[in-house]
C-alpha positions in Angstrom: -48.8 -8.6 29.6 -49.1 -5.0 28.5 -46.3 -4.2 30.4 -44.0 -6.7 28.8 -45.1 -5.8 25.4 -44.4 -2.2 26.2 -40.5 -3.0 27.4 -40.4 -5.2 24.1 -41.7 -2.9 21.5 -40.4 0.7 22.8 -36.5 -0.3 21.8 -37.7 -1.3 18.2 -39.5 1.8 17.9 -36.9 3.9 18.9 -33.9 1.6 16.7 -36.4 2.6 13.9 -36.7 6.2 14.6 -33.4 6.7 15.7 -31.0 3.9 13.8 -28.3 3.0 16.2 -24.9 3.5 14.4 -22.4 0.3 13.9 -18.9 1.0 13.0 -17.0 -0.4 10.1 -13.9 -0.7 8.7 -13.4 0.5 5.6 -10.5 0.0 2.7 -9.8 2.3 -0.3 -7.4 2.4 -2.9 -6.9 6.0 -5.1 -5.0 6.4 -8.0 -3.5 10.3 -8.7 -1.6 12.0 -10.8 0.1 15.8 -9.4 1.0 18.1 -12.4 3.5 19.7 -10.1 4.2 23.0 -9.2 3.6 25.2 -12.6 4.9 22.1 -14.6 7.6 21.3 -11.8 7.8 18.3 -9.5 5.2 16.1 -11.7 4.1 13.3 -10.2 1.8 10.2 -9.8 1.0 7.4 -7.3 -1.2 4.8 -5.4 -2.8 5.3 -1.9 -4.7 2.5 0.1 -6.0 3.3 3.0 -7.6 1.3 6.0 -9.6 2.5 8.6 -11.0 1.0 11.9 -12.2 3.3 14.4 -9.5 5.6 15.2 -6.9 4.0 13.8 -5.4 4.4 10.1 -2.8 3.1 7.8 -2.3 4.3 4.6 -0.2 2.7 2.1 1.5 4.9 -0.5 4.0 5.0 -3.6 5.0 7.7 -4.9 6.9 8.2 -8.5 8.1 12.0 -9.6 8.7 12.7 -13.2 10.1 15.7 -15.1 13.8 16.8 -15.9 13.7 19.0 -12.6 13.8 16.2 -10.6 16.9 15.2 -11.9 18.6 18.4 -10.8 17.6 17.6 -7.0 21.0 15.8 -5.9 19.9 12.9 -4.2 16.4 12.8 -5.8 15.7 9.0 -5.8 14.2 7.8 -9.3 11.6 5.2 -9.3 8.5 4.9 -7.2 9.0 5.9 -3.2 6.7 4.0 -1.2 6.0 4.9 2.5 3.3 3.4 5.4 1.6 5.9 7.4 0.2 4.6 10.6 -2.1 6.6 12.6 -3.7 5.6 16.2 -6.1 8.3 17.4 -6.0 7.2 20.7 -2.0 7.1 21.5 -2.0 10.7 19.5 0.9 9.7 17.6 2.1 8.5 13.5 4.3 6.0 13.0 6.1 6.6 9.2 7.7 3.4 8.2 9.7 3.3 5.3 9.5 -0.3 3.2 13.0 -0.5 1.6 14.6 -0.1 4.8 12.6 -1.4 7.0 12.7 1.9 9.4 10.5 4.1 11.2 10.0 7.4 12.6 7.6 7.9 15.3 5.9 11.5 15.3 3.4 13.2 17.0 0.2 14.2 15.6 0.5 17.4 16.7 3.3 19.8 16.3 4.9 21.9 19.3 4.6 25.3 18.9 7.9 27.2 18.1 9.2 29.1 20.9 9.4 31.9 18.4 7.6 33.1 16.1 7.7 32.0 12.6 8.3 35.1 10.4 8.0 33.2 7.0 4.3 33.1 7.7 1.9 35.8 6.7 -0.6 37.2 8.7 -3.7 36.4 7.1 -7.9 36.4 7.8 -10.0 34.4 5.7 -12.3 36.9 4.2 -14.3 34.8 2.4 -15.8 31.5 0.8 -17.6 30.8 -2.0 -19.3 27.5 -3.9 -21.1 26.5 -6.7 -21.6 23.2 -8.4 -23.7 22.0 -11.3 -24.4 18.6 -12.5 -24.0 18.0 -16.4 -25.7 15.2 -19.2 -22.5 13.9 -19.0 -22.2 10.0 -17.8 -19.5 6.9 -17.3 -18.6 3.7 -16.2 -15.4 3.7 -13.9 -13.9 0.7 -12.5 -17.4 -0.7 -12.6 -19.2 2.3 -10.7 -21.8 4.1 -13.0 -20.8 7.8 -12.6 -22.3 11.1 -13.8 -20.6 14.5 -13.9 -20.5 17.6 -12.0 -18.7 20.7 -11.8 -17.9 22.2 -8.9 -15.8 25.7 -8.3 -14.9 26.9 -4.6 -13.1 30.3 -4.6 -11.1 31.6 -0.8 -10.3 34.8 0.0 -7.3 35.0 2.5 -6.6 39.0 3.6 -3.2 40.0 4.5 -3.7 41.7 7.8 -0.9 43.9 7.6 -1.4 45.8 4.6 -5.1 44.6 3.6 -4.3 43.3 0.5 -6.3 40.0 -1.0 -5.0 36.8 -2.2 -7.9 34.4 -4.1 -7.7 30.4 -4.6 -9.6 29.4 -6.8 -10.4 25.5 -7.5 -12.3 24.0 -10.8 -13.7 20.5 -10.2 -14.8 17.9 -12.8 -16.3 15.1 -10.3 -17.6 11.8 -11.4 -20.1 10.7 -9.1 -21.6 7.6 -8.5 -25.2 7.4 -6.3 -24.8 6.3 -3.1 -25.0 2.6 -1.9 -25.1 1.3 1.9 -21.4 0.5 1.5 -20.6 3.7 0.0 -22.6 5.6 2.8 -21.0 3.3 5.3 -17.0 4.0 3.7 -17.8 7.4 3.6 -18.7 8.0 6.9 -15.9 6.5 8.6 -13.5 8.3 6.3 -15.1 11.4 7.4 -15.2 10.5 10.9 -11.8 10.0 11.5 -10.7 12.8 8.8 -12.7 15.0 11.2 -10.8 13.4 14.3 -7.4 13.5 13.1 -7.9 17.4 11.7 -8.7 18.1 15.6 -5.7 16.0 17.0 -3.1 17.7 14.8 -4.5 21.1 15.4 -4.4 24.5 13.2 -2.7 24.1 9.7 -3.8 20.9 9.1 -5.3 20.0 5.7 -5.9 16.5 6.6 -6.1 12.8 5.0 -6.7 12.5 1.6 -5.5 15.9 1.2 -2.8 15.0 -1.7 -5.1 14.0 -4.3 -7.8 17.4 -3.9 -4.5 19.3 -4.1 -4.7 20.7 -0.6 -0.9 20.3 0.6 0.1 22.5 -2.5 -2.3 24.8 -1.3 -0.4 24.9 2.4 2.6 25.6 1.0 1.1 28.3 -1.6 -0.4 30.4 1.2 2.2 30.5 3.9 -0.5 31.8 5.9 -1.1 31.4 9.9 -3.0 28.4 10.7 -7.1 29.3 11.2 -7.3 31.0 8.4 -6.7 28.3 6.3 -7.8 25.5 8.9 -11.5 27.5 8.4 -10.8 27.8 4.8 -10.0 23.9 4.1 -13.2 23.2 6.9 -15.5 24.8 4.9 -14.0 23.3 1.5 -14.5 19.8 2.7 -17.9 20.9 3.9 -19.1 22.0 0.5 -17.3 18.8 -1.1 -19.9 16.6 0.9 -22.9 17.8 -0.3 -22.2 16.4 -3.6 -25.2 13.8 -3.7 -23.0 11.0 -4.4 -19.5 9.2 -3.7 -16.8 11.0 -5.9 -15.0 8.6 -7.8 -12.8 10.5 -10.5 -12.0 14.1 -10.1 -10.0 16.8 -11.5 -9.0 19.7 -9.6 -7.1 22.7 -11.4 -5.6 25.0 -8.6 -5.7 29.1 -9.3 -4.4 31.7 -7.6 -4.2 35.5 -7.6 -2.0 37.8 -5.5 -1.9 41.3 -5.0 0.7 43.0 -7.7 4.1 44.0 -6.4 5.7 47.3 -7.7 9.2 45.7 -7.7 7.7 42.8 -10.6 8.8 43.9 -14.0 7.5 42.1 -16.9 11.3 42.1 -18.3 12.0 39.7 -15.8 10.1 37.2 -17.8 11.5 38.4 -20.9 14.7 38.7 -20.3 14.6 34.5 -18.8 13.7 33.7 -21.6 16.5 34.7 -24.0 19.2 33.6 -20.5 21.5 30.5 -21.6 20.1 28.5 -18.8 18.8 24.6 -18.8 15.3 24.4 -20.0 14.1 22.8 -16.6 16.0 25.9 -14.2 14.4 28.1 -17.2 11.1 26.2 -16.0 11.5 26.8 -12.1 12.7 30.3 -12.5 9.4 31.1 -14.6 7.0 29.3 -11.9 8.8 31.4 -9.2 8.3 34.7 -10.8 4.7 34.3 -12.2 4.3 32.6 -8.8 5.2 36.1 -7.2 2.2 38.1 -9.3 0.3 35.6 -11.1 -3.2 36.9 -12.3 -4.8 33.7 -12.1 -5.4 33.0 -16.3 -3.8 29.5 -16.1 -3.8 26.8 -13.2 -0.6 26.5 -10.8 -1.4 23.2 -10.1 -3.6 20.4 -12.0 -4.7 17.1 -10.0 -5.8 13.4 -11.1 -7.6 11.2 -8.9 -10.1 8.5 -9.2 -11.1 5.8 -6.7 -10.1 1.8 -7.7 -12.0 0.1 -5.2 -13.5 0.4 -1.9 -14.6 -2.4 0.6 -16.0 -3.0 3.8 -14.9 -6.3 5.7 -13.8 -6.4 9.1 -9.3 -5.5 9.6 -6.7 -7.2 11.6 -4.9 -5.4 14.3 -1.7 -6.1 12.5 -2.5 -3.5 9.7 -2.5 -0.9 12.1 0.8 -2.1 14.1 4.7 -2.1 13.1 5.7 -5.2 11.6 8.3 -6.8 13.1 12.1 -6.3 12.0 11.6 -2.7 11.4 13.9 -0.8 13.6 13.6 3.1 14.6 15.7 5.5 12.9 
């Protein structure tokens, strides 16, 4: 009888000490708005995405604003929505485009060129930094009670060649709502498979969820080789999940500060601005010369997002699966 009590009681015990972890799926819907490279390329959209296990599909439209745009040839005008399907497992993304009811089928991780890519900089992260301080400050959003924090994370990235430093610098204003079984759930398969599909797509990556914190602007900013800023990101998102609740509104403002170049004259930017050139190519020109020695004194890139809803209730395989009638480009 002792025995039998023994064999009874010792999995209870140990489901106690140790809780045994259930998977769920999980479904959330972001609003964001992209000020756009130094003013440039504006935009804002709506992301849902759906996770169950390994498998994702996110849901996105995307609308640019700003008279640039209109000088692209070809630049569609309206919102741009796209499907992103992602299967862990078959180590592949399926991009399926709506209006036309196409697809392209990708893997999730690139080839490496045969040659070497000479646009990229050689580049060591030297260094990470983080600080974050909750404020008095409180709000209601979409029906979460929220308090405020802000957060700053600086990166050092090292130019290898000639040792000279770059620094990224990102100021947060996160609204934060105390955690909830369905929040810890939700946020634990998000960074369960964000930590998946960041090691199935390899170095360079910046990872789901990465256009609303800014971090694809920041790729293409750095044009640096792919640990350094794989390490850099990693330890970003690491500091972001120590905030001691679910962010649900944040504002990100992107700085950077690169070593000065003897060839940049300040009578470049002078002399733009008296040229008989469109205000928007006045505009791009500016970005791409303070983008070549900026000193950091005003953001590069500003970011909008806050979180609509989130819920937990079991997914059919069909979200995660091609619809049929879509044909492959």
């Amino acid at each position: 009888m002792r025995f039998l009590f023994f064999r009874v009681a010792l999995p209870i015990l140990l489901t106690l000490w140790f809780p045994i972890r259930s998977s769920a799926d999980v479904q959330i819907s972001e609003e964001y708005q992209n000020s756009g490279f130094m003013g440039i390329g504006a935009s804002h959209g709506e992301i849902t995405q759906k996770i169950k296990g390994n498998d994702s599909s996110i849901d996105s439209s995307q609308d640019f604003s700003g008279g640039m745009m209109g000088l692209i040839g070809g630049a569609q005008s309206g919102p741009k929505r796209k499907i992103d399907i992602i299967r862990l497992q078959d180590k592949k993304r399926w991009i399926l485009d709506p209006a036309k009811k196409t697809y392209a089928e990708v893997p999730l991780k690139a080839q490496t060129p045969k040659k070497p890519n000479m646009s990229r900089i050689p580049v060591r992260l030297k260094g990470t930094s983080f600080k974050m301080t909750p404020s008095k400050m409180r709000k209601i959003i979409h029906g979460f009670k929220t308090r405020l924090y802000n957060a700053e994370f600086i990166m050092k990235l090292e130019n290898t060649e000639n040792k000279r430093v770059s620094t990224f610098k990102v100021k947060l204003k996160i609204w934060v709502t105390p955690w909830t079984l369905t929040l810890r759930k939700a946020h634990r398969e998000i960074e369960a498979f964000n930590s998946k599909y960041l090691k199935a797509t390899g170095e360079g990556s910046v990872g789901l969820g990465a256009q609303p914190l800014g971090l694809e602007m920041l790729r293409s900013m750095t044009h640096s080789s792919g640990k350094a800023l794989t390490r850099g990101i990693t330890e970003f998102r690491k500091k972001m999940s120590e905030i001691p609740g679910f962010p649900i509104e944040m504002e990100s403002d992107w700085y950077v500060s690169l070593p000065k170049q003897k060839s940049q004259s300040p009578a470049a930017l002078e002399g733009l601005k008296s040229a008989n050139l469109p205000e928007a190519t006045k505009n791009l020109l500016n970005g791409l010369l303070q983008a070549a020695n900026p000193n950091g004194a005003s953001p590069l890139i500003s970011m909008t997002s806050d979180v609509s809803s989130i819920k937990i209730a079991p997914l059919g395989e069909k979200s995660f699966q091609i619809p049929q009638g879509y044909r492959r480009k």
